[in-house]
C-alpha positions as CSV (number, residue, x, y, z in Angstrom):
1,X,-28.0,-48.0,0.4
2,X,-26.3,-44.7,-1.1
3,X,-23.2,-45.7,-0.4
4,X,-21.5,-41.9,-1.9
5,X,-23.5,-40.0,0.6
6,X,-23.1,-42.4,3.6
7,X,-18.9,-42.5,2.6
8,X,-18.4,-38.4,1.9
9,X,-18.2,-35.3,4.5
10,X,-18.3,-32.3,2.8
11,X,-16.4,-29.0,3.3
12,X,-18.8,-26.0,1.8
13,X,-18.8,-22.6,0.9
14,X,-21.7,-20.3,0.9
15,X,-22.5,-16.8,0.0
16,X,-25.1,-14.9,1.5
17,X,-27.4,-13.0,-0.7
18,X,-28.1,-10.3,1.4
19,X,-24.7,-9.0,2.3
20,X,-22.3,-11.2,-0.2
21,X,-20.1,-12.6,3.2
22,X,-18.8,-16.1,2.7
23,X,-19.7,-18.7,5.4
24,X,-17.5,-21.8,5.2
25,X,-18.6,-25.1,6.8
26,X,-18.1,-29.0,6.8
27,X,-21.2,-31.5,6.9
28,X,-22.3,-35.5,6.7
29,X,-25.4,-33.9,4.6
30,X,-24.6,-31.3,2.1
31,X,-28.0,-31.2,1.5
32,X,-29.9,-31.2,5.0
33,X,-27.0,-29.2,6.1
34,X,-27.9,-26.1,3.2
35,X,-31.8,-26.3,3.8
36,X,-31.0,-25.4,7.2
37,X,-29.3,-22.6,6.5
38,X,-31.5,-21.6,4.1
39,X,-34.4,-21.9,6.6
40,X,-32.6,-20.0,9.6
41,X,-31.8,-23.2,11.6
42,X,-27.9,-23.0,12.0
43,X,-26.6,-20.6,14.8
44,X,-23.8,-18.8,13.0
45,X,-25.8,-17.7,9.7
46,X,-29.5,-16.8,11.3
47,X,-30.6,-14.0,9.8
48,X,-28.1,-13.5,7.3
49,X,-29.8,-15.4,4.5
50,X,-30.8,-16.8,1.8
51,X,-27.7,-18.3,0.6
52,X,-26.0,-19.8,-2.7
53,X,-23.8,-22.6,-2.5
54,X,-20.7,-21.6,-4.7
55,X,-18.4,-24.3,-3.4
56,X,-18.1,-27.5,-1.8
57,X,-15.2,-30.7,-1.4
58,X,-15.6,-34.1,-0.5
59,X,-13.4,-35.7,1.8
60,X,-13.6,-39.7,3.0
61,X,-13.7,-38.9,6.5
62,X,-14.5,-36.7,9.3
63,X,-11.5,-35.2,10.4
64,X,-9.7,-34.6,6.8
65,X,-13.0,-32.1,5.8
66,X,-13.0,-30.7,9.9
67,X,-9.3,-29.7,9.1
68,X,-10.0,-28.5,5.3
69,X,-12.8,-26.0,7.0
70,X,-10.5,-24.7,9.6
71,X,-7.6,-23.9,6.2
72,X,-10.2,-22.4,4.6
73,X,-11.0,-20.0,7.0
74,X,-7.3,-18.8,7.4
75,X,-6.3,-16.2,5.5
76,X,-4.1,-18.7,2.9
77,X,-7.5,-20.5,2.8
78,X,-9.7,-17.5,1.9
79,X,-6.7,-16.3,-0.8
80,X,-6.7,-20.4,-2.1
81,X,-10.7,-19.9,-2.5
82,X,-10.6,-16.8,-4.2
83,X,-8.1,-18.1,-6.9
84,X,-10.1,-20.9,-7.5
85,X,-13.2,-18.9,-7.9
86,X,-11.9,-16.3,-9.6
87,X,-13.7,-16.3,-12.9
88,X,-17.2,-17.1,-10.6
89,X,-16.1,-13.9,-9.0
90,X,-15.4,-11.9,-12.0
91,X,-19.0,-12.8,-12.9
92,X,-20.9,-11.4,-9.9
């Protein structure tokens, strides 16, 4: 048994290739969850693909990374997010 991934939910940040938005997002499987995005499978990001992952937080349990996603996508969350990635920014 894996007992990290069957313990973690994941809050994540991608960017989109094609038109550099950021799509933010919480999951059980970081992994399942980006391959579906990457393969057009996820309602909100059809189409708007591929993707990079440039971000992602574990939390133990549902609802912490559920409220984490919904800070992130305020506009303290997206100014939080863009000081921490600041020097990834600076690069691209």
């Amino acid at each position: 048994m894996n007992y990290v991934r069957d313990q973690f939910y994941y809050v994540y940040l991608l960017q989109s290739m094609k038109n550099n938005k950021w799509y933010t997002g919480y999951t059980h499987d970081l992994r399942k969850r980006f391959n579906q995005h990457q393969k057009n499978q996820s309602t909100y990001t059809n189409g708007k693909g591929p993707f990079r992952l440039i971000y992602y937080e574990a939390c133990l349990n549902e609802y912490d990374a559920k409220a984490r996603e919904i800070y992130l996508k305020t506009g303290m969350g997206r100014k939080y997010l863009k000081n921490r990635l600041k020097r990834f920014l600076s690069l691209t």
